[in-house]
N, CA, C and O of each residue as an XYZ file, in Angstrom:
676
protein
N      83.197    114.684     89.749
C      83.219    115.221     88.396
C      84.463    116.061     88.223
O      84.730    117.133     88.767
N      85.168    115.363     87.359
C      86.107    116.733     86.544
C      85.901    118.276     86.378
O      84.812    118.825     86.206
N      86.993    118.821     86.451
C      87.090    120.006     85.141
C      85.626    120.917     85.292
O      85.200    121.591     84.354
N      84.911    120.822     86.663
C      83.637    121.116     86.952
C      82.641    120.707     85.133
O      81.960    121.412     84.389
N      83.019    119.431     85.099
C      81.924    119.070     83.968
C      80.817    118.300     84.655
O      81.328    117.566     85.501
N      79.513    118.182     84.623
C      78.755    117.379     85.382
C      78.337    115.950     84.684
O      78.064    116.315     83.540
N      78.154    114.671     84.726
C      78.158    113.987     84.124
C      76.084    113.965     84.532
O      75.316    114.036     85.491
N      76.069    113.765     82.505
C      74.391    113.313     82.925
C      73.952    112.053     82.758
O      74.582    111.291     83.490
N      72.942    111.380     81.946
C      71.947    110.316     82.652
C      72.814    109.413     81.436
O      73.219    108.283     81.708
N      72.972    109.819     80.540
C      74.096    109.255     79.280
C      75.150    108.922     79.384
O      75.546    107.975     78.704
N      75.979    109.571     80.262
C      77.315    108.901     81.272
C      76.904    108.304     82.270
O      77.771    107.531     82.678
N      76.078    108.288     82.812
C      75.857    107.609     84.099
C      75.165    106.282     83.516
O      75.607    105.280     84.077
N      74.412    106.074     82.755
C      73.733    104.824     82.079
C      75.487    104.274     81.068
O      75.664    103.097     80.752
N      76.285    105.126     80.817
C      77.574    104.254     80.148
C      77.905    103.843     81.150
O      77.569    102.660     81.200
N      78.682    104.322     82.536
C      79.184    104.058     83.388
C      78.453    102.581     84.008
O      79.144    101.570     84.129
N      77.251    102.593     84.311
C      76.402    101.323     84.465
C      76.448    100.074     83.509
O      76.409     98.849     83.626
N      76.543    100.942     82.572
C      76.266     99.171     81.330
C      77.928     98.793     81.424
O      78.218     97.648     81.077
N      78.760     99.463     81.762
C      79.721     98.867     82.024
C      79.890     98.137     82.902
O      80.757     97.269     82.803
N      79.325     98.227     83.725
C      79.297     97.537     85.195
C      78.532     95.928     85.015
O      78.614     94.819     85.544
N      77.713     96.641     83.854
C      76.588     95.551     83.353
C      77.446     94.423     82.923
O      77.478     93.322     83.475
N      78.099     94.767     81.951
C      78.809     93.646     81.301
C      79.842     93.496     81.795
O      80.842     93.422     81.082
N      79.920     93.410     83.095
C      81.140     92.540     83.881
C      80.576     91.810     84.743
O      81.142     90.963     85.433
N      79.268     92.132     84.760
C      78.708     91.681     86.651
C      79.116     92.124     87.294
O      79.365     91.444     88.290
N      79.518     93.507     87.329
C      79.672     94.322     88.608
C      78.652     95.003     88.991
O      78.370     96.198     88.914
N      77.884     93.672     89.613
C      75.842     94.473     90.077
C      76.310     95.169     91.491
O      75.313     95.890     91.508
N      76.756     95.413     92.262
C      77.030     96.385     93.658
C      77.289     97.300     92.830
O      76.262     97.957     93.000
N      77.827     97.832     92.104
C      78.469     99.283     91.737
C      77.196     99.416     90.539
O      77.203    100.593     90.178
N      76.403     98.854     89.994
C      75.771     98.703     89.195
C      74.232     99.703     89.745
O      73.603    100.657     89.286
N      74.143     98.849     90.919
C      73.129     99.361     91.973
C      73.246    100.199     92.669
O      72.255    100.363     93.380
N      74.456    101.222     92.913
C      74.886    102.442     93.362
C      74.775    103.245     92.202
O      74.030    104.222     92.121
N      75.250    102.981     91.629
C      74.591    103.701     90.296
C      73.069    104.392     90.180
O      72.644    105.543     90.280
N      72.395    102.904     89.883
C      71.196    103.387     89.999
C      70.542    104.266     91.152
O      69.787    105.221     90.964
N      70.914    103.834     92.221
C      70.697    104.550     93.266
C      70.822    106.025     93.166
O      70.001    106.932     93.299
N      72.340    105.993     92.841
C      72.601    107.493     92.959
C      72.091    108.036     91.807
O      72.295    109.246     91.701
N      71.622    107.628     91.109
C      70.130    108.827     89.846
C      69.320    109.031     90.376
O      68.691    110.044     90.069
N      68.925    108.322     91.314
C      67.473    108.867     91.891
C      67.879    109.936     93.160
O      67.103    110.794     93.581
N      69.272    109.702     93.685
C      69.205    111.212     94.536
C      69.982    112.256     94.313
O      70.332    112.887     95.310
N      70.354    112.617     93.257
C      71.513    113.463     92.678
C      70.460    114.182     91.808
O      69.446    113.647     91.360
N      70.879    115.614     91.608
C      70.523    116.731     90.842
C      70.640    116.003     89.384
O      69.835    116.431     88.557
N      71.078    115.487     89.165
C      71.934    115.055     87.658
C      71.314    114.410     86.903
O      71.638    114.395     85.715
N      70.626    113.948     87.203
C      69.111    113.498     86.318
C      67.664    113.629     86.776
O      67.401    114.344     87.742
N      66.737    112.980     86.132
C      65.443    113.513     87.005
C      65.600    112.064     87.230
O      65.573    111.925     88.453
N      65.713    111.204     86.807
C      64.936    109.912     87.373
C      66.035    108.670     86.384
O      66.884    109.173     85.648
N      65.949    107.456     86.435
C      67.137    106.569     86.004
C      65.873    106.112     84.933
O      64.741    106.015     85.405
N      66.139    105.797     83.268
C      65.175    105.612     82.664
C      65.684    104.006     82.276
O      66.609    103.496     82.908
N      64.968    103.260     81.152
C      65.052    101.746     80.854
C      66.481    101.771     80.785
O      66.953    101.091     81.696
N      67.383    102.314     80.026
C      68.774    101.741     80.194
C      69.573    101.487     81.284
O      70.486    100.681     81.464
N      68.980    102.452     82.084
C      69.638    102.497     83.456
C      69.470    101.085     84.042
O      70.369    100.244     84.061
N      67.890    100.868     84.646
C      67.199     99.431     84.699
C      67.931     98.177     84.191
O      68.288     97.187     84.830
N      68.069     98.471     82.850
C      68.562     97.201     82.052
C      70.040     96.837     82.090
O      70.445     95.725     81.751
N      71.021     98.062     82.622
C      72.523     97.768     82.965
C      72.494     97.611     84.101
O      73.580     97.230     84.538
N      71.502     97.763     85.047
C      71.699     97.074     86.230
C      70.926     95.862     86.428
O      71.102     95.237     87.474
N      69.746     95.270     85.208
C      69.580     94.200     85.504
C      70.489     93.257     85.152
O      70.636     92.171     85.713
N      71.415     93.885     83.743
C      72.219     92.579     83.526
C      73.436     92.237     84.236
O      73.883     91.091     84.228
N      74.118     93.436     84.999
C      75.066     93.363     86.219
C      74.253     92.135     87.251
O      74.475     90.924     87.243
N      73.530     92.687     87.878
C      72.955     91.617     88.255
C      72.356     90.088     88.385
O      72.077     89.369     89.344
N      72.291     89.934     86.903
C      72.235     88.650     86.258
C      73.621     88.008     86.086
O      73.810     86.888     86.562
N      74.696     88.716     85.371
C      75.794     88.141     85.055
C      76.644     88.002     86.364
O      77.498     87.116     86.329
N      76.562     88.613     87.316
C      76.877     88.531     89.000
C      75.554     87.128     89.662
O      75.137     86.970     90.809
N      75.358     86.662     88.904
C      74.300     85.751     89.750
C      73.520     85.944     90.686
O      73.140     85.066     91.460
N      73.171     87.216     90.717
C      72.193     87.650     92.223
C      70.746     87.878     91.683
O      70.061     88.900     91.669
N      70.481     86.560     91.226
C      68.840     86.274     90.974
C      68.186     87.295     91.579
O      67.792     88.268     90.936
N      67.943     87.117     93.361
C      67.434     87.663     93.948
C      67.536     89.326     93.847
O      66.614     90.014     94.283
N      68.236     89.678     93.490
C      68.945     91.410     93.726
C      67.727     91.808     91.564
O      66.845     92.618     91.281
N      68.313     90.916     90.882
C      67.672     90.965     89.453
C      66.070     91.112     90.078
O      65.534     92.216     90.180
N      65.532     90.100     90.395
C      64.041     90.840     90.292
C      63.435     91.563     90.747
O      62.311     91.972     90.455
N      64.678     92.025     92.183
C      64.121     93.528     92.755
C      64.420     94.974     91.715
O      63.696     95.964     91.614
N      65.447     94.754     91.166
C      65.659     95.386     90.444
C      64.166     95.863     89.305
O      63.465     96.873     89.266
N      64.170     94.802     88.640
C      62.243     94.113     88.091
C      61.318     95.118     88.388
O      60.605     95.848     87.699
N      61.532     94.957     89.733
C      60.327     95.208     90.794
C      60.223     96.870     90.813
O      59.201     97.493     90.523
N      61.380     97.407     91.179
C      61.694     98.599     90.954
C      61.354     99.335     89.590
O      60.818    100.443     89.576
N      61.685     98.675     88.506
C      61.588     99.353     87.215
C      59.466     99.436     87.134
O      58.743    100.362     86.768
N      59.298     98.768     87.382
C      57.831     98.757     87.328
C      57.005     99.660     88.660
O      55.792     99.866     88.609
N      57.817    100.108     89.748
C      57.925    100.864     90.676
C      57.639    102.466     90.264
O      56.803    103.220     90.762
N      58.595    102.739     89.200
C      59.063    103.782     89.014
C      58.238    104.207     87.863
O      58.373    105.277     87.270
N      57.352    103.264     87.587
C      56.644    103.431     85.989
C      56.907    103.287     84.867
O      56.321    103.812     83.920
N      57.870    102.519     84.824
C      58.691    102.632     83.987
C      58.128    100.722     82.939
O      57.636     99.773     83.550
N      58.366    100.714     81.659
C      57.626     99.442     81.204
C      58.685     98.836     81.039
O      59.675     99.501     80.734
N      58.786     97.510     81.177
C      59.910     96.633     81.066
C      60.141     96.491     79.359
O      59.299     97.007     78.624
N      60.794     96.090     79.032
C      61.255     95.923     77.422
C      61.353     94.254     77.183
O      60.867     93.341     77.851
N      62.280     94.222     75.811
C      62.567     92.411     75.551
C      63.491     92.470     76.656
O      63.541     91.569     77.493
N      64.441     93.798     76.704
C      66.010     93.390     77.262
C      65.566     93.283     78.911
O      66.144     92.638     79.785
N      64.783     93.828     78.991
C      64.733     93.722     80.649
C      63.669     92.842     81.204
O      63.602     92.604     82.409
N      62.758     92.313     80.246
C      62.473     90.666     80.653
C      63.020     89.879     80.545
O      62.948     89.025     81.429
N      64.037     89.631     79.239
C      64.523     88.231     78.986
C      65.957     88.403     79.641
O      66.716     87.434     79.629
N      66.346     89.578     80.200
C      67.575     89.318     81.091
C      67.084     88.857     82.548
O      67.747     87.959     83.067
N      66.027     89.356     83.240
C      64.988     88.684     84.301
C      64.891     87.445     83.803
O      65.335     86.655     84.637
N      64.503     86.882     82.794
C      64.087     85.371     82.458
C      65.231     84.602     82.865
O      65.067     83.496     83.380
N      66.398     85.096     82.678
C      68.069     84.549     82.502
C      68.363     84.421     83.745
O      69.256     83.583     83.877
N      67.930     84.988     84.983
C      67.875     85.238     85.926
C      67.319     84.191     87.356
O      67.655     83.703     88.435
N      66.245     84.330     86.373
C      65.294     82.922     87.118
C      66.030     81.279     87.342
O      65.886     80.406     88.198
N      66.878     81.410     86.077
C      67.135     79.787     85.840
C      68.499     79.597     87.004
O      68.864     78.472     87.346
N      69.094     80.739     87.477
C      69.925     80.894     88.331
C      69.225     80.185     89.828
O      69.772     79.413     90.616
N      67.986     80.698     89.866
C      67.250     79.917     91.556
C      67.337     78.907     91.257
O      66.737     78.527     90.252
N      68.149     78.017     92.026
C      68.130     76.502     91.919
C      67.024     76.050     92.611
O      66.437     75.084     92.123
N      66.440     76.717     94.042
C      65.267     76.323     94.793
C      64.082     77.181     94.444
O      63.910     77.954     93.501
N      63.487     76.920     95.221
C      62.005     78.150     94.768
C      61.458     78.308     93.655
O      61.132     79.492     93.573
N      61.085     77.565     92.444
C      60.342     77.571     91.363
C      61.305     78.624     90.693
O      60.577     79.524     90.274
N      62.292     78.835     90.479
C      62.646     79.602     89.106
C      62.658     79.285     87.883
O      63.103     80.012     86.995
N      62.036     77.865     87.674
C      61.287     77.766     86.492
C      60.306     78.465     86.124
O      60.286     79.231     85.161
N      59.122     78.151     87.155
C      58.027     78.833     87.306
C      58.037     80.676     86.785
O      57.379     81.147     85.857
N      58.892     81.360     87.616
C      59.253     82.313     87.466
C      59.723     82.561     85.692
O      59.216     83.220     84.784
N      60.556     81.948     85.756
C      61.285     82.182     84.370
C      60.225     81.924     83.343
O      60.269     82.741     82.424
N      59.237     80.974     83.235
C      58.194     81.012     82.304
C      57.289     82.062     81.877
O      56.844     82.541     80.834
N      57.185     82.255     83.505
C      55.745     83.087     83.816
C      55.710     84.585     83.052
O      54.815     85.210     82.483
N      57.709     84.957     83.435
C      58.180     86.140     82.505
C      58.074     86.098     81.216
O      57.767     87.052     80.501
N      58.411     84.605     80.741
C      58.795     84.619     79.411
C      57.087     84.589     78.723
O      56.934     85.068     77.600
N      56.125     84.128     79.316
C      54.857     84.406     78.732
C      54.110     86.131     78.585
O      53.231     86.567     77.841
N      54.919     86.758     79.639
C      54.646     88.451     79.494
C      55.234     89.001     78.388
O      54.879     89.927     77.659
N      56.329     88.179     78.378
C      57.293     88.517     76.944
C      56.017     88.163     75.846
O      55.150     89.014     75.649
N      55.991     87.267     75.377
C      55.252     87.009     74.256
C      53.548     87.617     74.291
O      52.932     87.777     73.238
N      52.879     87.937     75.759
C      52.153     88.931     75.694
C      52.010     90.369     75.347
O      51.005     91.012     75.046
N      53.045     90.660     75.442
C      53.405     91.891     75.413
C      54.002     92.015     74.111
O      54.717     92.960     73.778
N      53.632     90.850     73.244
C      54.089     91.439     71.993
C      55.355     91.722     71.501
O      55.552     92.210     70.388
N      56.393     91.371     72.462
C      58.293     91.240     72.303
C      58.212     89.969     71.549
O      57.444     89.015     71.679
N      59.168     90.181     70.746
C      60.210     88.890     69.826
C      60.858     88.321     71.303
O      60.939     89.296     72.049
N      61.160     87.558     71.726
C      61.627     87.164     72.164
C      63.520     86.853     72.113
O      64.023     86.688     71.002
N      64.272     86.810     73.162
C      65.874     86.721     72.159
C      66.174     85.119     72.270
O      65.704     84.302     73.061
N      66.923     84.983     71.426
C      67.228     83.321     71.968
C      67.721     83.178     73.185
O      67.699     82.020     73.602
N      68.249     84.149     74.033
C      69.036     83.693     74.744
C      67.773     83.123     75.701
O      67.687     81.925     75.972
N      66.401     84.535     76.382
C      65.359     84.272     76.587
C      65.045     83.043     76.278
O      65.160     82.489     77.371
N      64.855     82.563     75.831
C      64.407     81.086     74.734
C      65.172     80.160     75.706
O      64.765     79.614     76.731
N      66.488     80.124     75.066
C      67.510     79.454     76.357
C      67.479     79.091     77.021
O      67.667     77.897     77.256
N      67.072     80.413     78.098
C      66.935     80.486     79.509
C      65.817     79.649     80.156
O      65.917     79.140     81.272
N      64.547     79.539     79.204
C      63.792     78.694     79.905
C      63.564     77.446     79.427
O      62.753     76.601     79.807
N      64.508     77.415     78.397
C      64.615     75.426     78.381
C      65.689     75.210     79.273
O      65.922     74.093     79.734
N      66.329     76.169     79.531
C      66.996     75.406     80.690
C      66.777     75.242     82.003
O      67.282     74.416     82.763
N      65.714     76.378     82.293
C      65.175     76.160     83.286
C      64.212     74.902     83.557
O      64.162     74.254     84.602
N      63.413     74.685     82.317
C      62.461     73.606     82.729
C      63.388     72.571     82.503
O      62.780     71.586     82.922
N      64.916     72.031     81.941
C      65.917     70.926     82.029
C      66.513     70.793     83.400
O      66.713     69.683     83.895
N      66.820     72.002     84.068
C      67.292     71.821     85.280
C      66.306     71.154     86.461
O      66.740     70.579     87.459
N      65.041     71.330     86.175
C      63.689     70.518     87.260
C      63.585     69.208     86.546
O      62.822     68.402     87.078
N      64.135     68.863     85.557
C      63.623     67.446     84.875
C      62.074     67.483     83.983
O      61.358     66.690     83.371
N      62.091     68.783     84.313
C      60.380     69.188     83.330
C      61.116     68.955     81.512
O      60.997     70.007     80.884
N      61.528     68.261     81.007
C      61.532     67.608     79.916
C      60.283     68.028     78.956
O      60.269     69.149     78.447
N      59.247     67.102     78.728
C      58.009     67.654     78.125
C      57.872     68.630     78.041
O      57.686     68.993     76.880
N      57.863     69.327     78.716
C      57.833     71.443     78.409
C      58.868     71.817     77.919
O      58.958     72.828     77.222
N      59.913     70.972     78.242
C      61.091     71.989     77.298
C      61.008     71.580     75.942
O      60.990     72.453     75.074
N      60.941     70.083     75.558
C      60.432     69.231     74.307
C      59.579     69.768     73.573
O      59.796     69.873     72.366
N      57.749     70.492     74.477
C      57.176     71.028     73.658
C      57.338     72.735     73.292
O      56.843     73.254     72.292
N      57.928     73.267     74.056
C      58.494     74.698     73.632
C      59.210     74.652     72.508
O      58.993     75.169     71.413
N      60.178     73.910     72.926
C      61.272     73.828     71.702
C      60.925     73.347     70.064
O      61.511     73.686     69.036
N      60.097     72.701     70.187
C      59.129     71.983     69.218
C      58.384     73.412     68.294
O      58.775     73.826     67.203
N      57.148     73.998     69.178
C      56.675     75.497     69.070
C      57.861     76.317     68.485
O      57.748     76.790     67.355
N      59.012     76.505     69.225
C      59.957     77.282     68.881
C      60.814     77.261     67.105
O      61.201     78.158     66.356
N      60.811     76.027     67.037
C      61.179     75.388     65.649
C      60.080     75.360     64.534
O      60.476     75.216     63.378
N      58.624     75.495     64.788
C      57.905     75.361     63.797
C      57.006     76.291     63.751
O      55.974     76.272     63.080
N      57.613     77.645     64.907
C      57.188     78.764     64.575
C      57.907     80.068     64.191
O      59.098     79.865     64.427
N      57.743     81.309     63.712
C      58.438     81.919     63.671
C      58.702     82.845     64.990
O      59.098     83.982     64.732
N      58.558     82.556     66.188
C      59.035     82.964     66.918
C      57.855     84.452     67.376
O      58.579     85.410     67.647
N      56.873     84.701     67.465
C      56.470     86.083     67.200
C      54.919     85.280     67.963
O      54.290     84.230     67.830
N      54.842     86.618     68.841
C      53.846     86.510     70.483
C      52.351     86.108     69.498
O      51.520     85.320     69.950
N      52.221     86.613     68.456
C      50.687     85.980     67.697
C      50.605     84.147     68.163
O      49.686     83.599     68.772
N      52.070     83.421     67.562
C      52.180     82.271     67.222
C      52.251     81.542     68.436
O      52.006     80.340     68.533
N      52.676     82.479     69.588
C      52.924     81.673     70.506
C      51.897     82.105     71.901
O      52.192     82.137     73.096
N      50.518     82.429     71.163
C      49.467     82.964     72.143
C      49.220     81.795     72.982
O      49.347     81.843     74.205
N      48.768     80.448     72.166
C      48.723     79.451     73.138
C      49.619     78.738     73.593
O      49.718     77.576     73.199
N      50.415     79.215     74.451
C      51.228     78.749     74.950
C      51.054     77.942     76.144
O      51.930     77.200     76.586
N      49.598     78.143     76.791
C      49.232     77.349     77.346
C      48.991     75.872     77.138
O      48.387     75.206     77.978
N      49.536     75.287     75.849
C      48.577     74.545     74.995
C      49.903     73.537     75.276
O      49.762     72.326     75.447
N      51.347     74.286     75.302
C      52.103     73.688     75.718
C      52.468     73.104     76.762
O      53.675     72.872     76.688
N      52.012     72.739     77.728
C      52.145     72.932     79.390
C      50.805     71.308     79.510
O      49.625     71.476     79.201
N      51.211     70.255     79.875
C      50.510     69.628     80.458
C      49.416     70.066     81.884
O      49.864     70.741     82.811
N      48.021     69.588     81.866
C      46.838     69.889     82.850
C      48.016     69.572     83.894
O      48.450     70.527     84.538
N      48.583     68.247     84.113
C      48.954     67.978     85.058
C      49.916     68.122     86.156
O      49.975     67.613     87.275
N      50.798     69.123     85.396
C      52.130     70.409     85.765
C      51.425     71.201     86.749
O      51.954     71.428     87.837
N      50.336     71.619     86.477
C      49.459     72.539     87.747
C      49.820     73.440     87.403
O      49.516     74.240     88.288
N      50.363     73.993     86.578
C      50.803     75.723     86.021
C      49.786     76.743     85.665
O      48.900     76.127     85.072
N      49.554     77.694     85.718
C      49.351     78.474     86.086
C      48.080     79.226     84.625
O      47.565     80.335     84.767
């Protein structure tokens, strides 16, 4: 710190979302880190979370994003649109291991939870179910998506979309 000025949770969450929107998730995640052991804040709140989930996302470290996830819900903290549907964005990055699966499963908490959803969210999991060849689910989402207004009432059954035979969840 300068000029003995101390920087608080408002510079330190700028300093992060900057990091955010480069994908600079290592410095992103020192960040966060260092709120939780520094005098200088009490604790790292949703913005903090959300510039280091999207560092993390835009750095491609799927894996590093849903610990991140994991953490924010750790700390008590409630996830938002921005910090599911940047997790959702996240998922479609696992090329192995069901990150479809994943990416849905989020995007249905989204619309439980009563979030608008963003397009990009939206996006993210037609592309996820395009990248497995799951076609039909992306066909019938997208379908839902177009002849609804987009809003967690409309898209309660979303199960309705999902063939018995997918085995989902």
């Amino acid at each position: 710190h300068a000029a003995g000025v101390m920087p608080d949770l408002r510079a330190l969450n700028a300093a992060t979302g900057i990091s955010g929107g480069h994908g600079i998730w290592a410095f992103a995640l020192s960040m966060l880190s260092a709120m939780r052991k520094t005098d200088i804040c009490d604790s790292p709140d949703i913005v903090s979370f959300n510039s280091a989930l999207t560092a993390c996302t835009k750095g491609e470290q799927w894996a590093k994003t849903l610990e991140v996830q994991q953490q924010l819900s750790r700390e008590g903290l409630e996830a938002d649109v921005v910090s599911l549907g940047v997790t959702v964005s996240a998922c479609t990055l696992q090329r192995t291991g069901g990150g479809w699966a994943k990416a849905w499963l989020l995007f249905r908490k989204l619309l439980r939870e009563r979030c608008q959803p963003s397009t990009a969210a939206c996006n993210s999991v037609l592309t996820a179910f395009s990248l497995e060849g799951r076609w039909l689910e992306a066909l019938r989402l997208l379908c839902r998506m177009t002849s609804d207004s987009m809003t967690a009432d409309n898209f309660e059954d979303t199960d309705n979309c999902v063939p018995a035979e997918t085995g989902w969840p």
